[in-house]
C-alpha positions, 0 to 999 in steps of 0.5 A, a space after each residue: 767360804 760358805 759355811 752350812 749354817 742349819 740343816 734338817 730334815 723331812 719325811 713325806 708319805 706320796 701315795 701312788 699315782 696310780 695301781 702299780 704291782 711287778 714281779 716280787 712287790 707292790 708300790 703303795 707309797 713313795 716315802 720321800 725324804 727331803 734335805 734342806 741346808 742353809 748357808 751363810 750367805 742365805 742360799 737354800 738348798 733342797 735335796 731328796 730322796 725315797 723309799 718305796 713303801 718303808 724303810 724312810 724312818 731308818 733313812 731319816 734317822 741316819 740323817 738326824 742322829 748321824 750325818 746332819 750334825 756334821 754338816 755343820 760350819 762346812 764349806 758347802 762347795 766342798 761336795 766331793 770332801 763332804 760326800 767322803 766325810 759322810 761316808 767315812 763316818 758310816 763304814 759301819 753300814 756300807 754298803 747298804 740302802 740305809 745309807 746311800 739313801 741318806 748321803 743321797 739327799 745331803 749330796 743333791 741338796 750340795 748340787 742345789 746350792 752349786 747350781 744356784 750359787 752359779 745360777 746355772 741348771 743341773 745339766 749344765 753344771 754337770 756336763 751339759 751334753 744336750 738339752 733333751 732326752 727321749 722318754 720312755 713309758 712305764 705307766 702303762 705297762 704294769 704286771 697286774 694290767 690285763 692284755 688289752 689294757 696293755 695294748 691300749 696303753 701302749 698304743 696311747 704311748 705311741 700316739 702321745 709321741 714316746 719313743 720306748 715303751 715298757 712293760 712289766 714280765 715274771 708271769 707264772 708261765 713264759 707263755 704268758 709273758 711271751 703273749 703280752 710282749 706280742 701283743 704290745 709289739 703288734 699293737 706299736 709296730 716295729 719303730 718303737 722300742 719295747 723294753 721288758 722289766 722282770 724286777 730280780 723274779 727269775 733264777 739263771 737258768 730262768 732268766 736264760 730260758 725267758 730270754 730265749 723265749 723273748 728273742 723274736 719280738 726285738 726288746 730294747 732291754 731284759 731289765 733286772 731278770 734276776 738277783 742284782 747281786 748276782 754279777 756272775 748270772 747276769 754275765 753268764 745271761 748276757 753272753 747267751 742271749 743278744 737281747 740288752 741286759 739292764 740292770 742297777 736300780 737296785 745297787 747302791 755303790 760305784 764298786 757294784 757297778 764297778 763289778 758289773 763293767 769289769 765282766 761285761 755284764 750288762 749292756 745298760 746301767 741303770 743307776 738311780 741316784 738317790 740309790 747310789 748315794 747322790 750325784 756325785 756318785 751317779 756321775 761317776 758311775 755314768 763316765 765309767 759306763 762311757 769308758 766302757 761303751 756302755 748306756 745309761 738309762 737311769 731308773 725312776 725320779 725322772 724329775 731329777 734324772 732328766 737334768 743328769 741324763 742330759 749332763 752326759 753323752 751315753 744316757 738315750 732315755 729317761 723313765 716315765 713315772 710321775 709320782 712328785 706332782 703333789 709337792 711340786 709345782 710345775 711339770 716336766 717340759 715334754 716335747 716330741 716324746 723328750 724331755 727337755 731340760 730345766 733350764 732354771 738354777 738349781 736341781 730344776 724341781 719347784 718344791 710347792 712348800 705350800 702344799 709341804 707345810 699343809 701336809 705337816 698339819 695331817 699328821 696324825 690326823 689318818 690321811 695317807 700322807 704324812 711329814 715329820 721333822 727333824 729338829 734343826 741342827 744349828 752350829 
């Protein structure tokens, strides 16, 4: 047996890497929230997860005063009996992003140790399907861009060797929308696939109606066009239109997307795995959309949902924001438009814990970036 010996636990300000604003809010920061938990027999194991913009602190706290003390003196192969344990002990606060969040950065800080005590990769420990995936490009695409930037970026894209390209809608006016989704379409040709992101802005009857609008210019995916808890909207939306519904950033449990599978409504999940509690949920999620002939494009922490998406055989893309380069130090292997799977033991992320011990001494000091500790739980 090896036992969880220590854990603690970390909250680091990101800023953004570049301007980024879409239909209801703004990315001014990323708060990451980094798990480490040592063993026994001295392996260390790091897992993370975020917030945008707030909303870290309530996660660090669940961690300090509620699930990190449990952790304590468990046999750290037992991932899904600890992943159980931890969610039994916060019934009180499921299901909800405080939560799932939480579990998620003690449940891929598990999967570290797995992958390294087996020195294997993530995508192979996970299902191993196929070494690479196709990227597409979100960077580029953002609502406040005017349209000639857009097409400038799209174009970039294109020539850069990406294979989709995404960008952001929920103007005031479907005119607006329809004239930036033509212009990137002229701009890239028929061969690359352009997929539209309103963020929940629109109402059904919206949604339907943009869609309507949208139908002309081949989208790849409709993504999140309206409320994520609106499962009846989505199937309703789904059945009016032969564009690609995608949604699930923005759920935080299997059962949700249990719900959404069940009435067929979305063609595309897009489950993120610090969102929906960790791997091991992700997982699930992702061989329940395979049953039900369903992709799975996952949203955002590319530099973990590449190992993921290339563990399992229905996941076509990753999405393309780096926004970790400050505490890692190496990037994401792309190649011919794909990314291709770290192949080291371990989640594939090289955590610069340099870089994170120098930011610990900015606090306070009025940089944007900040790290604060939680006391070491230790049996």
């Amino acid at each position: 047996m090896t036992s969880i010996e220590s854990a603690r636990a970390y909250l680091i300000d990101l800023p953004v890497k570049t301007p980024r604003h879409d239909a209801i809010q703004s990315f001014v920061k990323q708060e990451t929230i980094l798990v480490e938990l040592v063993t026994t027999d001295g392996l260390l194991g790091i897992g993370y997860s975020y917030t945008i913009g707030n909303g870290g602190s309530a996660v660090l706290a669940m961690l300090q005063e509620h699930l990190l003390p449990q952790l304590i003196g468990h046999d750290a192969t037992e991932i899904e009996a600890i992943w159980r344990m931890l969610w039994a002990s916060t019934l009180a606060t499921t299901v909800g992003a405080i939560t799932s969040l939480a579990l998620a950065a003690v449940d891929t800080a598990l999967w570290d140790l797995r992958c390294l005590r087996a020195d294997e990769p993530l995508w192979i420990q996970a299902g191993g399907a196929r070494p690479r995936v196709r990227l597409y490009d979100t960077e580029g695409g953002w609502l406040q861009l005017p349209v000639d930037e857009l097409v400038r970026n799209a174009k970039a894209s294109r020539d850069a060797g990406w294979r989709g390209i995404k960008i952001k809608v929920g103007k005031p006016s479907v005119a607006e929308d329809v004239a930036r989704i033509a212009a990137v379409r002229d701009a890239i040709g028929d061969e690359i696939d352009l997929m539209v992101d309103a963020n929940q802005a629109f109402s059904r009857s919206e949604a339907i109606r943009r869609a309507a609008a949208f139908g002309p210019y081949d989208l790849r995916w409709f993504e999140e066009p309206m409320r994520a808890d609106d499962v009846v909207g989505h199937q309703m939306l789904r059945e009016s239109t032969s564009i690609p519904v995608a949604v699930g950033e923005s759920m935080y449990s299997v059962g949700q997307f249990g719900d959404y599978l069940a009435r067929g409504a979305a063609t595309i999940v897009q489950v993120d795995v610090a969102r929906v509690g960790g791997i091991t949920p992700w997982l699930k999620v992702a061989h329940a959309a395979e049953v039900a002939n369903v992709e799975v494009c996952p949203h955002f922490l590319m530099e973990l949902h590449v190992s993921l998406a290339a563990a399992v055989p229905n996941a076509p893309y990753v999405e393309h924001i780096p926004q970790l380069d400050l505490i890692t130090s190496s990037r994401l292997r792309i190649e011919e438009g794909a990314a291709v799977a770290p192949n080291r033991p371990g989640l594939g992320i090289d955590w610069d814990l340099s870089m994170i011990s120098s930011l610990a001494s900015c606090a306070g000091s009025g940089v944007s970036r900040e790290i604060r500790e939680v006391d070491p739980v230790v049996q």
